[in-house]
N, C-alpha and C positions, 0 to 999 in steps of 0.2 A: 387633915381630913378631906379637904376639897381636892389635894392633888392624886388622893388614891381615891376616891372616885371617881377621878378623872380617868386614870388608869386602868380600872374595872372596867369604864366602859369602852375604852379604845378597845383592852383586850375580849370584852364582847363583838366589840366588831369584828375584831380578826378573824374570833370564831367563826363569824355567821358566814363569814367570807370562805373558809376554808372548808365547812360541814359539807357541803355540795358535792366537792370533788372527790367523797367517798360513797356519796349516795349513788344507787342505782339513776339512767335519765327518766327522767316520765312518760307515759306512756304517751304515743302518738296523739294529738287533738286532745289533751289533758288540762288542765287551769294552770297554763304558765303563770298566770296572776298570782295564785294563789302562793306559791313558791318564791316568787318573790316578796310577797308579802311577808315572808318569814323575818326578812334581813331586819326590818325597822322594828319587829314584834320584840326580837331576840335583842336588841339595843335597845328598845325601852324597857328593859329590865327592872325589878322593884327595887332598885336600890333605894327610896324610901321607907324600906322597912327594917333598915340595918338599923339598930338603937346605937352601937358602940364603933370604936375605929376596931375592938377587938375583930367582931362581925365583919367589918371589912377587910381587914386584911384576912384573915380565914377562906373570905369567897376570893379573892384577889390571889391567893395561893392554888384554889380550883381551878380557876381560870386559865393561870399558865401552867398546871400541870395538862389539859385539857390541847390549849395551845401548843405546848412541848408535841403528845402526842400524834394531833392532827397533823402540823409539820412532817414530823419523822414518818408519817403513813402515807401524804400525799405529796412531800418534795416542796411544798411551798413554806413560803417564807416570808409573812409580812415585816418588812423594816419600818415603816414611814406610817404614820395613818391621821390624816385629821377630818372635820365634817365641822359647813356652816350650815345655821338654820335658817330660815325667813320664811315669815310667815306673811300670808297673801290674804290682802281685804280689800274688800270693797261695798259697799250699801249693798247693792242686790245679794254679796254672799251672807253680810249679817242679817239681813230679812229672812233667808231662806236656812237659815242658821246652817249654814256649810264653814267649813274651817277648810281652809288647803294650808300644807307646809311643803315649802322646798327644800328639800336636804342635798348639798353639795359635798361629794365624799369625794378624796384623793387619798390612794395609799402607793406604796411601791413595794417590789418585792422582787424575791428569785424565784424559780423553780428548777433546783440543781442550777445548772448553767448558763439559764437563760433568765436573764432579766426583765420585768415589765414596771411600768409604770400606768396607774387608772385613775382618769377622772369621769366619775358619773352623777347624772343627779336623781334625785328618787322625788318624785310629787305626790304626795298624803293626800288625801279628800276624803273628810266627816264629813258624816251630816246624821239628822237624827235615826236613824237606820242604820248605819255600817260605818266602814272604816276599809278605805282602798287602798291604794299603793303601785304605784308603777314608775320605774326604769324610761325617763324620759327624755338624756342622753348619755352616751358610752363612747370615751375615748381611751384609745390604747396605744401604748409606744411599747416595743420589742428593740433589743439589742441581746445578743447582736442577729439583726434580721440579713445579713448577707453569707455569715453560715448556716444559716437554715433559713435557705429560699423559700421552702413549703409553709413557713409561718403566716407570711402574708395573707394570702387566700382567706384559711378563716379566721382570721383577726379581722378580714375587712366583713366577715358575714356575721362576727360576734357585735361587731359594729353596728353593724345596717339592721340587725335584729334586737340591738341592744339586751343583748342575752350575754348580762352578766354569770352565772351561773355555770352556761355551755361554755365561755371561755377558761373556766377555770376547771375543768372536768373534762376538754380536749385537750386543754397546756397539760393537764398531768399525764398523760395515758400518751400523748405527742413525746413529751420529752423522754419518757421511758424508750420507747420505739427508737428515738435518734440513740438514746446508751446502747442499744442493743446492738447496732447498727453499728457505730463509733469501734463497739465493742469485735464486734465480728470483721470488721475490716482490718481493722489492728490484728488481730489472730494471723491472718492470710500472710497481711505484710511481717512480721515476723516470722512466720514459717517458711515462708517462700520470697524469703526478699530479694532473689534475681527475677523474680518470674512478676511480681506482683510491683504495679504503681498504686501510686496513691497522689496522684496531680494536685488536686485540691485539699489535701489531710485526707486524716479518716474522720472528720465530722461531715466529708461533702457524700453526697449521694448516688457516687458513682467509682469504682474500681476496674480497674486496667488489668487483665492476665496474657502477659506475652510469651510467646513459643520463646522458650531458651536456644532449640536447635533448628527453627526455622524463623529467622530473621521477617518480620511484618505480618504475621501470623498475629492475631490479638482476638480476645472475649473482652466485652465491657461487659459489667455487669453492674445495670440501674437498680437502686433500688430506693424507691421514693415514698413517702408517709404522705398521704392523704384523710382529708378528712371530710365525712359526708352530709349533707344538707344539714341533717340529727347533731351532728358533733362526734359522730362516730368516729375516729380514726384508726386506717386501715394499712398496713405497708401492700406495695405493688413492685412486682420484682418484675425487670425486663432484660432479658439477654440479647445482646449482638454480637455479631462476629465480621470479624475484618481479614480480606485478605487484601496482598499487592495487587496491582495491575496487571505482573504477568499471569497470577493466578487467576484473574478473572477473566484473561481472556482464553484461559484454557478450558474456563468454565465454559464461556458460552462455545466455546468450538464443541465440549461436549454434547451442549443443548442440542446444539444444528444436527450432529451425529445419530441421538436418540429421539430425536420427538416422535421420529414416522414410528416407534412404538410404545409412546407415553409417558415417559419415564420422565419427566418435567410438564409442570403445568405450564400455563403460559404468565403465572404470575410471580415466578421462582424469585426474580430479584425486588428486593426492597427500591423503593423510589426514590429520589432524589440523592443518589450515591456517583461523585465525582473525585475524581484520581484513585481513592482507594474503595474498594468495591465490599459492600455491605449483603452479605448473604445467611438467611434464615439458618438455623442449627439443623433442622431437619434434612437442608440439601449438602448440609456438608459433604 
């Protein structure tokens, strides 16, 4: 009986863990409190009023159908999950009858491809009035964080905001973006596989299209996942074009040839471009 409640309530946590990254985010200057206070609501579950193991195992088979499904909708995947309690006293809190608990939660998981591991603690505080809750720190380990360099950035603002929540409803909507992405690169390299590199695979964030009949002729084509203050994330596509040296310097003898009637601004070339010369699509 005690190891499947025990299991009831890991798989509550999973839950709480996972419900977020199907919700809509909240709305700007909204009770972030409040939202977190969900997570500890939903783990202290009445399982005190199961009479039977029948009863239990019954909610213990909701749970992971529940599980199953959130999974299969938002790519995540808890493996690992456990939580210590401790609770914090002191004279001045028993006088003023306050209770605080510190809950230390680790779990690990995937989401599709990418791995994470979390450790966060949550700090309770009763008192005769209310009942609080806050996310009072959050550490995160990604792998693998060197095929997707753009993970860094907001893992260290899920961090520094301790915004359990926003990292787990950026990683879903982030890793979809990289399939997309992974996806459409691979297309190109297959269809075009004299024309097309792929230097770093098709999981890096960047693709090479070279002139098959003009030798140093090249489009890179950037295409980077971002994500915003909010947790938003956004893909940001940026094209270049590469020619040799002798084509740039035909270029500028054309510059000298037409300026006296406009036909180039004076800011035509990209900046810091050495031996092979980086010029806008527009002045091709």
């Amino acid at each position: 009986m005690d190891s499947e409640l025990a299991e009831v309530r890991a798989l509550e946590a999973e839950i709480a863990v996972l419900r977020p990254a199907c919700e809509e985010p909240p709305a700007p200057g909204g009770d972030a409190a409040s939202v977190r206070k969900s997570f500890p609501e939903i783990y202290q579950s009445d399982s005190e009023g199961w009479e039977s193991s029948k009863d239990l195992r019954s909610n213990l088979g909701h749970l992971e159908s529940e599980l199953l499904f959130l999974s299969t909708l938002t790519g995540i995947s808890i493996r690992n999950y456990s939580k210590k309690t401790e609770t914090l006293t002191s004279p001045e809190m028993a006088e003023k009858s306050i209770k605080k608990v510190l809950q230390r939660h680790r779990l690990s998981g995937t989401c599709h491809m990418i791995s994470f591991q979390l450790e966060f603690q949550i700090l309770e505080v009763q008192n005769k009035e209310n009942l609080s809750s806050v996310i009072t720190d959050l550490n995160i380990i990604m792998e693998p964080t060197t095929t997707y360099s753009e993970l860094s950035e907001f893992v260290s603002r899920a961090e520094e905001r301790r915004d359990l929540f926003m990292f787990f409803r950026s990683l879903h909507f982030f890793v979809e973006w990289c399939e997309y992405r992974k996806r459409t690169f691979k297309h190109f390299k297959e269809k075009y596989p004299e024309a097309v590199r792929l230097p770093e695979g098709a999981s890096a964030s960047y693709m090479r299209v070279q002139s098959t009949s003009q030798p140093g002729f090249e489009l890179v084509i950037v295409w980077r996942i971002q994500t915003d203050e909010e947790g938003k994330v956004v893909p940001k596509l940026d094209l270049l074009t590469k020619v040799p040296r002798q084509g740039f310097k035909l270029f500028l003898s054309l510059i000298t040839q037409k300026a006296h009637v406009g036909h180039y601004g004076p800011k035509t070339l990209l900046p810091g471009c050495t031996g092979v010369a980086c010029l806008p699509l527009a002045h091709r």
